[in-house]
N, C-alpha and C positions, 0 to 999 in steps of 0.2 A: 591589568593587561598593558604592555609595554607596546608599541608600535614605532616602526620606521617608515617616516612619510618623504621623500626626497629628502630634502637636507635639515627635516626637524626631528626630536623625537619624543613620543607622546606617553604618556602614561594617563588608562583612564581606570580608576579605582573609585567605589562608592559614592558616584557622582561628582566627582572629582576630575576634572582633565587638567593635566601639568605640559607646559610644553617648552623645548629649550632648543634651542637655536644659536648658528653663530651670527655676532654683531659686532662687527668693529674689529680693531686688529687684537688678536690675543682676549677675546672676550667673549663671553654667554651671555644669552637672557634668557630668562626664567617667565612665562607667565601661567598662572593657574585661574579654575573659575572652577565652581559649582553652576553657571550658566550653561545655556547650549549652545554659547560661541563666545567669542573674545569681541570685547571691544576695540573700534577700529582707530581710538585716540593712541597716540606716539608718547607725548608729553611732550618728557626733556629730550628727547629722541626721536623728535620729528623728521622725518625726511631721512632719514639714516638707514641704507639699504642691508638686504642679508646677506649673509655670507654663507660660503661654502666651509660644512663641517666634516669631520670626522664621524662615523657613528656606527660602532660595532656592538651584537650581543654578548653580553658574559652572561652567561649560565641564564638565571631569571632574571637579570638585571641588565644594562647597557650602558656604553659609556659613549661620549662624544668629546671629542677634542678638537679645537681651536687654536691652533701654533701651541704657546706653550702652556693655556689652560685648557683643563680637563674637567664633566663632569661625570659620576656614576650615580645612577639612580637604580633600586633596586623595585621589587613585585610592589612593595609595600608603602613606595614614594620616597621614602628617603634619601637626600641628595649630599654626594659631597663634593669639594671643590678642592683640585689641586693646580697647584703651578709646577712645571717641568715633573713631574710624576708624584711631588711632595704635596700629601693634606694639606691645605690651607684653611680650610671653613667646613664644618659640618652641622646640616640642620639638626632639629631639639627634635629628642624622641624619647618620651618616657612614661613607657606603654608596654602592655602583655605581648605584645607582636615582638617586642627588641628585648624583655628581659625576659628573665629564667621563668619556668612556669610555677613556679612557688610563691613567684614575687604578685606582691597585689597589682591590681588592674588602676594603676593610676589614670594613666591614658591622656596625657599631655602630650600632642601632636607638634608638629612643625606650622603645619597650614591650618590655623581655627578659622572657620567661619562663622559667626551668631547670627540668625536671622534679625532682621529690625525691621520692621514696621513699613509694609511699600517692597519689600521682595528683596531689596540691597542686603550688603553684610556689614557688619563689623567684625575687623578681620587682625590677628597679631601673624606675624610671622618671627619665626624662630630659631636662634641658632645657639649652638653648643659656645661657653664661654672658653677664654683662652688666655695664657698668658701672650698680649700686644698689650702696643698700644695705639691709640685712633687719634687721627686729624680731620679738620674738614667741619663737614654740619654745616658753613654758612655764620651767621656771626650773632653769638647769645651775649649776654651782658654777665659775664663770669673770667676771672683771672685763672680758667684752667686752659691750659694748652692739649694736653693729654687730655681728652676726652674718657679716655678709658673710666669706667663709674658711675658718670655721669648719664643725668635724665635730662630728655631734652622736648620740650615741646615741638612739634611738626605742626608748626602754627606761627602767624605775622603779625607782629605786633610792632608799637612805635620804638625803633631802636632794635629790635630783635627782626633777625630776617632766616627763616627755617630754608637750609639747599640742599635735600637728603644724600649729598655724595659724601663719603668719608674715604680715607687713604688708610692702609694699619699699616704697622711693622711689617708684618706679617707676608708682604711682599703681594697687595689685592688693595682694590677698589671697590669701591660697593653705591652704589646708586639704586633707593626706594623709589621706582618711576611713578609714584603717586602724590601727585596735590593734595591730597586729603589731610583734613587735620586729625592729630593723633600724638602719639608720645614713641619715643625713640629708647632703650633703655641700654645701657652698655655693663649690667652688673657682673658682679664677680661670678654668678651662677647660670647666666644666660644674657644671651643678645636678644632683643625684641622689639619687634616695629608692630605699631600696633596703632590702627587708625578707626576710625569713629561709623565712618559709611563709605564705601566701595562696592562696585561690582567684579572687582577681579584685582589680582593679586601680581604682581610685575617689578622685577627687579635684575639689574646688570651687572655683571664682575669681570672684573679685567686685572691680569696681573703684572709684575714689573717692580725695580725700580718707582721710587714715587715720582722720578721726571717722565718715566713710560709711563706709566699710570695716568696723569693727567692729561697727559697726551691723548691719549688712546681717549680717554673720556672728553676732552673737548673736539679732539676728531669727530665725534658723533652730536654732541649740546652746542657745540659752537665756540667761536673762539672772538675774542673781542676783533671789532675793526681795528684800523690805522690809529692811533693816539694823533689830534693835531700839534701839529710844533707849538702851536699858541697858547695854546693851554697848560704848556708843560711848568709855569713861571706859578707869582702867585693869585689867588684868585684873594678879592676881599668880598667881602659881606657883612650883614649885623641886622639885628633886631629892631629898625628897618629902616632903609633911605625913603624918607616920606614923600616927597618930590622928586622931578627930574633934575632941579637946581641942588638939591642937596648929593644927588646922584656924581653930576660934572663938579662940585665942588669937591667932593673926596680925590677924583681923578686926576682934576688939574694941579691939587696938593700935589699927589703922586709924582706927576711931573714935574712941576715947578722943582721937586727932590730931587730927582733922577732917579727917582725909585721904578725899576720896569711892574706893571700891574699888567695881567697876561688877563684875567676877568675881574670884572664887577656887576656883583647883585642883588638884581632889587625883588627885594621879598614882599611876602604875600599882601592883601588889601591894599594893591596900589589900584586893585579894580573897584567897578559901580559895587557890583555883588560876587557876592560868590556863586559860578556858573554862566556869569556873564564873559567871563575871560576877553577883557578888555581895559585899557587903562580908562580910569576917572579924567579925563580933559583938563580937570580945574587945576589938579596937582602934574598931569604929567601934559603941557599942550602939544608939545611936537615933538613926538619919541623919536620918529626920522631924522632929525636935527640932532637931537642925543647922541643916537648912534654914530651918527658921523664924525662929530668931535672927538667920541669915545676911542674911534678907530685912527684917527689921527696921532692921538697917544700911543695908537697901538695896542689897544683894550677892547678886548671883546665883552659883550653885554649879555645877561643871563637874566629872563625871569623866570617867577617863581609861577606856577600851573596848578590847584587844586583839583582835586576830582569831583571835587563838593559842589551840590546847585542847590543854593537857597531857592523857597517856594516864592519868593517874591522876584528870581530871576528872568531873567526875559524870555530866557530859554528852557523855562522848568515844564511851562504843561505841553510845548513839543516835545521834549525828549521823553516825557511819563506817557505821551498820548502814544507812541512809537515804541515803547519798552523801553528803553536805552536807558532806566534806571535799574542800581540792584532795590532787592525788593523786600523788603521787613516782613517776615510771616505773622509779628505782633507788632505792634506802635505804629507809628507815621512819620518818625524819622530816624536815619541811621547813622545824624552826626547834628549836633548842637553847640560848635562853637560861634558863636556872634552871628547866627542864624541856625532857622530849624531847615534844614539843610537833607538832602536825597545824596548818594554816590552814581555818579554813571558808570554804565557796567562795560567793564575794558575787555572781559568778553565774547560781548557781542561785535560783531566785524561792522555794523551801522554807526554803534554809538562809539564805537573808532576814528571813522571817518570823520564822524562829525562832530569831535572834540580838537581834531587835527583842523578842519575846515576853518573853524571862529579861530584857532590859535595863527592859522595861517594867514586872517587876514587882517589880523588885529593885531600881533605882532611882527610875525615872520615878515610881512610885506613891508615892517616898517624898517626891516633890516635887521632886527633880534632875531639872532638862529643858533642861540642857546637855551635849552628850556630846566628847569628847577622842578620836578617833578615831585610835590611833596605829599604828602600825606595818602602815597604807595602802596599801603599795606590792602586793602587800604584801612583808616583808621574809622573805629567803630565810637560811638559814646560808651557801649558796654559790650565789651568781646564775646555776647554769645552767640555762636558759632553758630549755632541750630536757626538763626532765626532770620537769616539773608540767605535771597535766592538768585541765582545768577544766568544767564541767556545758556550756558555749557552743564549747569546744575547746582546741589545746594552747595552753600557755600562751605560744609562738612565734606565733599565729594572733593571738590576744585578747588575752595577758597584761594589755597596758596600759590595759584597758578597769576592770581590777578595783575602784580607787580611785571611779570613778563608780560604779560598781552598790553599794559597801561603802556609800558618802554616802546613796546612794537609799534602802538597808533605813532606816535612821533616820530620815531624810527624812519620809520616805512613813510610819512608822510615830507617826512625830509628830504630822504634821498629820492622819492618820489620828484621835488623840486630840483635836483639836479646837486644837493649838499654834499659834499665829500668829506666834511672837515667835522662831523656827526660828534660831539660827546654834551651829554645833557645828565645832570644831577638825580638823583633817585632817593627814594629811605627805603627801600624793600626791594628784595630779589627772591626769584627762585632760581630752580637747574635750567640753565641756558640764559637767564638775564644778560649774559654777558654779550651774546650775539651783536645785542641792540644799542650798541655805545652808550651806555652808560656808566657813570660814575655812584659808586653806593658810599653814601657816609652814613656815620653810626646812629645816628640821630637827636635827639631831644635829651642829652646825658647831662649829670650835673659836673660841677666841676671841682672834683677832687684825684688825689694822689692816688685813693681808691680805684675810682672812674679811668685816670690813667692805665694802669695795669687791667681792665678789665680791657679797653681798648687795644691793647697791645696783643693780646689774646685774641680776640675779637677779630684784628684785621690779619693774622698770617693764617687762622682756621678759615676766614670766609675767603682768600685766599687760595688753599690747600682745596678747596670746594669750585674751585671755576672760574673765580671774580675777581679777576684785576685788578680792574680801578677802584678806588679805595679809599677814601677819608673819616676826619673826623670835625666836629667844630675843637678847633684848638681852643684849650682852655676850658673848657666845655661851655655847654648850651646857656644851662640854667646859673649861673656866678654871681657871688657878690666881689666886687673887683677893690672893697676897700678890706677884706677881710687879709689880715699880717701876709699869710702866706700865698695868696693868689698869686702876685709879682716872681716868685721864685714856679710855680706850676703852669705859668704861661710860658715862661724861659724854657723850663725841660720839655714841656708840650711843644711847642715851636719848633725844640733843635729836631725833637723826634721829626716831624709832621714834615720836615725838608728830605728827610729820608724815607718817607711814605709817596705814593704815585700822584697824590693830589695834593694842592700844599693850599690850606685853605683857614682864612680867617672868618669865625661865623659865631655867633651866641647872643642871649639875649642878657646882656650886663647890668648889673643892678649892684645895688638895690638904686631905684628908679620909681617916683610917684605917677602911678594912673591917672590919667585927663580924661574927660569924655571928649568925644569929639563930634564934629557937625554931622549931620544925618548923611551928608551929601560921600563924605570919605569915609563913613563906617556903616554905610546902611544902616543906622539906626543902633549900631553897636557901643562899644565901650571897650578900650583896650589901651596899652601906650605903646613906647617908641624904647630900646632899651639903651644904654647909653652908650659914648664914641668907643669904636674897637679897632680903628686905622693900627697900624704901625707904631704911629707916635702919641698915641692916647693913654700909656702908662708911664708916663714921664723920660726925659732923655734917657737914662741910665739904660733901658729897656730897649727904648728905641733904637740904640747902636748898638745893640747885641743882635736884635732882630733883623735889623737892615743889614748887618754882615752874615748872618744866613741865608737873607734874602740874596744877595747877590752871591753867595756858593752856589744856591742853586739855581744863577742861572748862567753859573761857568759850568755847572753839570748837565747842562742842557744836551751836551751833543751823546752824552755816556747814558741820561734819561731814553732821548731816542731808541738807541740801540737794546736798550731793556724793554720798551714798550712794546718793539716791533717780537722780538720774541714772545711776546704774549701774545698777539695775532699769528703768528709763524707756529707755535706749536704748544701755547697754553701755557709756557713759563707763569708765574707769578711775579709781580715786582718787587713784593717781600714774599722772598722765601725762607723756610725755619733753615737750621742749620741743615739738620739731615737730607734736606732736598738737593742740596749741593753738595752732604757729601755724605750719603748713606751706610760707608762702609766703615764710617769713625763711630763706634758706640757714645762716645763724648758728647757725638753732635747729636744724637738722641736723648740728652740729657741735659741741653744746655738751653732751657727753657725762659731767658727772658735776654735774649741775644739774638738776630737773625742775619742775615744774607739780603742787599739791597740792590738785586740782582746778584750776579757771581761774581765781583773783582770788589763790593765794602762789605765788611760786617760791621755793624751797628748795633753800640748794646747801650740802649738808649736808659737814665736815671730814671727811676719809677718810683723812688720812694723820699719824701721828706728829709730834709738836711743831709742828704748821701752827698762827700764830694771825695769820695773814692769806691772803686768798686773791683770785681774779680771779672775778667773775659777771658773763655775758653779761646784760643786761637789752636786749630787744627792745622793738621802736618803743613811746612812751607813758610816763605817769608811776608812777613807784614809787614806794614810800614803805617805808622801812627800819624793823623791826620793830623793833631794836634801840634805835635812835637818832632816830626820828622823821626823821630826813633824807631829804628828797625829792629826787630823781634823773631825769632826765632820759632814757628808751631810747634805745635805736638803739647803743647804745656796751657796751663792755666796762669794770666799776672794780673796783678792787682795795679790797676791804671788809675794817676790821678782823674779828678773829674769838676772842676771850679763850675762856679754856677754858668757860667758861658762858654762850657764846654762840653760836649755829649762825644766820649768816646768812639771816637771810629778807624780802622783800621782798614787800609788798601791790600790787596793778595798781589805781591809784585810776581 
């Protein structure tokens, strides 16, 4: 039975209600249950009001239109989806109801529900395969750009951050409005989203242009804050300044160089414990003092925040006596690095507060009001999924919501303090992360040529998904820095990482011998320190190649600006693929290891061992070679030198 309720339209079939609605400019939502109501959670779509639709009968079926998307849903549930009166998406149906009555009763629906255990479902949603191809997802550790094929987990892990909105060709947006963990499937036979435990089924589409497209979906998820000016330069870091003397000695090198350093930070175990979120006195005595030298320099100060409370923390049997832990339905802990260790659950709007609270007056009061938000996802000893539970539900239902509510305490406790100047480091996002200034890098990657191009991938699809701000550890995380080739994969890493939104040195450099250390700075742990990763820690040669990037990008300061603020203004990206800039050149939908750094460079950055020439698409219009001043002609493909101190870049005059 079809219905028209004011401005929704309903279909209730076999216990079944489907209901579709306008949302946002040029878009629909979809939500279905086998329930006797909808849930009153939003997600990524919080606070995002309805709109006024279109909605007329055909025949048994009805259609509703939204500026220039439409959808028709007939007696039987099946929906399809067009832009300006052209199919774009149609659900999977392959069943005696849709084919000939001779053909057997397969009966592969669109909307499966499985009963599980507790009244929830587990639930695939389905759609007809097509020739596009797909951007977006958030950012997997894979050198595909085109998603198109590809399986993808709906799950957080370290380095991998699941953000179910994708873009296609195909001229549509698509956002899974579910946290839940599950698999995403893009085969040549079918689309499928298919998640583990739910109570209802919820999804958005919007068409366009993939500049409208993103639009339209951060008009609704949210769009990053203001970028600070300060931050736009480089930030340093390493595997870890043990002291605050070790901290101002990097800095005042910096200076005594004339090198500008926009951040420095200090990583993780500078605290008693982990959960105590506090410095260690003995190693850090007067952070306030710190700070103030730092900013003298003109250097902003960033630490590092786990979510992790060892049981021997100060603060472990208040926040367990309170809930404000997640909760293990087997074992007795849900992280074992250099303590058996609880997560606090970001969740709960208490143990929010009161994560924000100790960080507030343990750093923020001391003048640090940059926070390093790590181990995000957050990260488990063993990723099963089934077996943590969380103040919103299990972590099978919500998990992947955790990274946005962990961003919000701080956030929100920031500007709460009167902060304008908001961006703080992250390993994990979901849809809407980007609201909450933060910054996401890729995480704990090793570091090879390979690793390179999975990055490259990595940052224009998480990207193409809502998020901004963007890094990586140049070089990667895990390196041995005496290995032949590391010297030339730091170079091409580098020149990229000047033309990405965060320009950041960070990794744990080795190979490097283990120390034990005193009870007093390891809690009774065991770990080491990784080795020097300044600017000038791989010898001259290195060094002035790096410091003359270093200072390009901070003559690109005033051009970085104006790209940032576009991504608060209307959800631009700051690497954009080709096609986002220019949709109507088939070249640029094909020119897959090249992008857009903003609208006025293309950067088609060295990704592969001993390359010192390479091929760049340049589209219609004149360019001008950053290297050599030589002006070129678009419309064509040229093969550009590329010396090891040099990374191909082109201005659109």
């Amino acid at each position: 039975m079809i219905e028209i309720r004011g401005n929704k339209l309903y279909l209730f079939r076999n216990g079944e209600t489907v209901e579709i609605f306008a949302q946002g400019k040029d878009a629909l939502r979809v939500r279905a249950t086998m329930n006797s109501s909808f849930e009153v959670r939003d997600w990524a779509l919080e606070g995002a009001e309805e709109g006024k639709a279109e909605i007329v009968r055909e025949g048994d079926g009805a259609l509703i239109r939204n500026g220039a998307v439409s959808a028709r849903i007939d007696r039987l549930g099946k929906i399809r989806f067009y832009r300006n009166g052209e199919q774009i998406l149609e659900e999977y149906y392959r069943c005696y109801e849709y084919d000939m009555p001779h053909t057997p009763s397969l009966r592969v629906v669109a909307r499966e529900y499985l009963p599980i255990p507790g009244g929830d479902y587990a639930c695939a949603l389905r759609f007809e395969a097509q020739e596009e191809k797909l951007y977006g997802m958030g950012q997997y550790q894979q050198d595909c750009l085109d998603l198109k094929g590809c399986t993808l987990e709906l799950a957080q892990r370290n380095s991998q951050a699941s953000v179910p909105f994708l873009i296609s060709s195909r001229g549509y947006g698509f956002l899974f409005n579910q946290p839940a963990v599950g698999r995403a499937t893009f085969a040549k036979n079918v689309t499928e989203w298919r998640v583990e435990s739910v109570r209802q089924l919820d999804y958005w589409i919007t068409v366009g242009t993939p500049k409208e497209v993103l639009s339209n979906y951060t008009a609704l998820a949210g769009r990053a804050p203001d970028f600070p000016d300060n931050c736009l330069g480089l930030w340093q870091c390493k595997l870890r300044y043990r002291t605050q003397e070790d901290v101002l000695s990097v800095a005042r090198e910096y200076h005594r160089r004339g090198i500008p350093l926009d951040v420095i930070v200090i990583d993780f175990f500078h605290w008693t414990r982990q959960g105590d979120w506090k410095f260690d006195p003995v190693y850090w005595p007067d952070p306030a003092a710190m700070v103030e030298e730092l900013r003298s320099y003109g250097t902003r100060c960033m630490i590092s925040v786990w979510p992790t409370v060892d049981k021997k923390s100060e603060n472990f049997a208040e926040m367990r006596e309170k809930g404000m832990l997640i909760r293990p339905e087997r074992g007795s802990q849900c992280f074992d690095f250099l303590g058996d260790s609880y997560i606090y659950d970001a969740t709960d709007p208490a143990a929010r507060e009161y994560i924000w609270d100790k960080c507030r007056r343990n750093y923020y009061e001391s003048g640090i009001d940059m926070f390093w938000l790590d181990e995000a996802e957050p990260e488990y000893t063993v990723y099963h999924f089934d077996n943590y539970r969380y103040h919103l539900g299990t972590d099978l239902q919500v998990g992947n919501v955790y990274p946005v509510m962990h961003a919000k305490a701080f956030y929100e406790g920031q500007k709460a303090a009167g902060q304008t100047d908001i961006c703080n480091l992250i390993r994990c996002v979901w849809a809407g992360s980007q609201k909450y200034g933060v910054v996401l890098w890729s995480g704990d990657i090793p570091g090879t040529f390979e690793t390179l191009r999975d990055q490259f991938a990595a940052g224009l699809n998480v990207s193409l998904a809502g998020i901004p701000w963007w890094t990586t550890d140049i070089g990667g995380f895990f390196v041995d820095v005496t290995a032949p080739e590391h010297k030339e994969l730091l170079l091409r890493w580098f020149e990229w990482a000047v033309f990405c939104p965060v320009l950041r040195l960070h990794g744990d450099k080795g190979p490097c011998e283990s120390k034990p250390l005193d009870d007093r700075e390891w809690g009774g742990g065991f770990c080491h320190t990784g080795r020097d990763n300044e600017l000038w820690s791989y010898g001259e040669d290195v060094y002035e190649i790096l410091k003359e990037y270093v200072l390009l990008r901070e003559r690109m300061k005033p051009y970085l600006k104006e790209v940032m603020r576009e991504a608060s203004e209307n959800g631009s990206p700051v690497m954009r693929t080709m096609f986002y800039e220019f949709p109507e050149d088939p070249a640029c939908w094909e020119a897959d290891e090249q992008y857009m750094f903003g609208s006025r460079y293309l950067v088609a950055p060295v990704l592969y061992a001993g390359m010192r020439e390479r091929e760049v698409y340049l589209p219609k219009g004149t360019w001008k070679e950053l290297a050599t001043d030589k002006v070129y002609e678009g419309g064509r493909t040229v093969a550009v030198k590329a010396p090891l101190e040099v990374i191909p870049v082109f201005e659109k005059m």
